[in-house]
N, C-alpha and C positions, 0 to 999 in steps of 0.2 A: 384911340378907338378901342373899343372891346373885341375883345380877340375872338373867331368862333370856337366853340368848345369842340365843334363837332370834326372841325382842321385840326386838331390839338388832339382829339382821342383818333379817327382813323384813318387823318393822311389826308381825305379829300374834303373839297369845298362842300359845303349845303348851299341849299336853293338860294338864301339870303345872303350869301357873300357877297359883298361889294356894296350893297345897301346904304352901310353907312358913309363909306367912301363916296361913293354916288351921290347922296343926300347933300354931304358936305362940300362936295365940287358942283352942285345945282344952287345951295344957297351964294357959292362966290359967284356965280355966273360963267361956270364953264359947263356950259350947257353940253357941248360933243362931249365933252371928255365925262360929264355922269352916263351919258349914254351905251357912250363903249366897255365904260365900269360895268352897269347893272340896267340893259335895256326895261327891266319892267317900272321905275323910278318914276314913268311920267306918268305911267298906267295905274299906280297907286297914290299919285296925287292926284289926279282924276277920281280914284275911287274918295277919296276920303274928304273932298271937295264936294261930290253931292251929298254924299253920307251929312256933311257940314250944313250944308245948302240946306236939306229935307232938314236935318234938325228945326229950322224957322220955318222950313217953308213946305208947306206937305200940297204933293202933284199929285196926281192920276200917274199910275205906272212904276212909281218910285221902285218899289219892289223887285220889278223888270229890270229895271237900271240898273239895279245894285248889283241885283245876281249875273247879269249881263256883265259888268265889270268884274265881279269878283270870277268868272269863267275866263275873260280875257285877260287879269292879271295871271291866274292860273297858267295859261296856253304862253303868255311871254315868257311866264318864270322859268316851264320847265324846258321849252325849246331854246331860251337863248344857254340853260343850265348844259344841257345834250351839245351845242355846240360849242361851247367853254372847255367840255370836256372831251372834246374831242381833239380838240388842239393840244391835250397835254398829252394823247397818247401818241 
């Protein structure tokens, strides 16, 4: 795994930590265990799923959608981030 830069220069995680780990335990099929790694996992494969979709296939609204996703990845990243970090103090 690539290490974060941002762990390594000031000591704390960034919003994307566990990402990879997450990603990597979604594709073996430990579906709980990417969850508890990096709850926004399923939220950014949703997003990039219709983003995929619309590439072929253009809806009424798309636009709605996206930004709708990309606010609701936003809203998991940084509330499951606040509670991650709250456990370490």
């Amino acid at each position: 795994m690539i290490p974060c830069i941002n762990k390594k220069i000031f000591g704390i995680e960034c919003l994307g930590c566990g990402m990879q780990r997450a990603t990597a335990l979604l594709f073996s099929g430990q579906f709980e265990a990417a969850f508890k790694i990096y709850p926004a996992i399923y939220t950014i494969f949703l997003l990039l799923a219709v983003i995929l979709f619309n590439f072929f296939v253009k809806f009424k609204f798309d636009y709605h959608l996206k930004i709708g996703l990309i606010l609701l990845n936003a809203i998991v990243m940084i509330i499951s981030y606040f509670i991650k970090m709250s456990q370490f103090m």
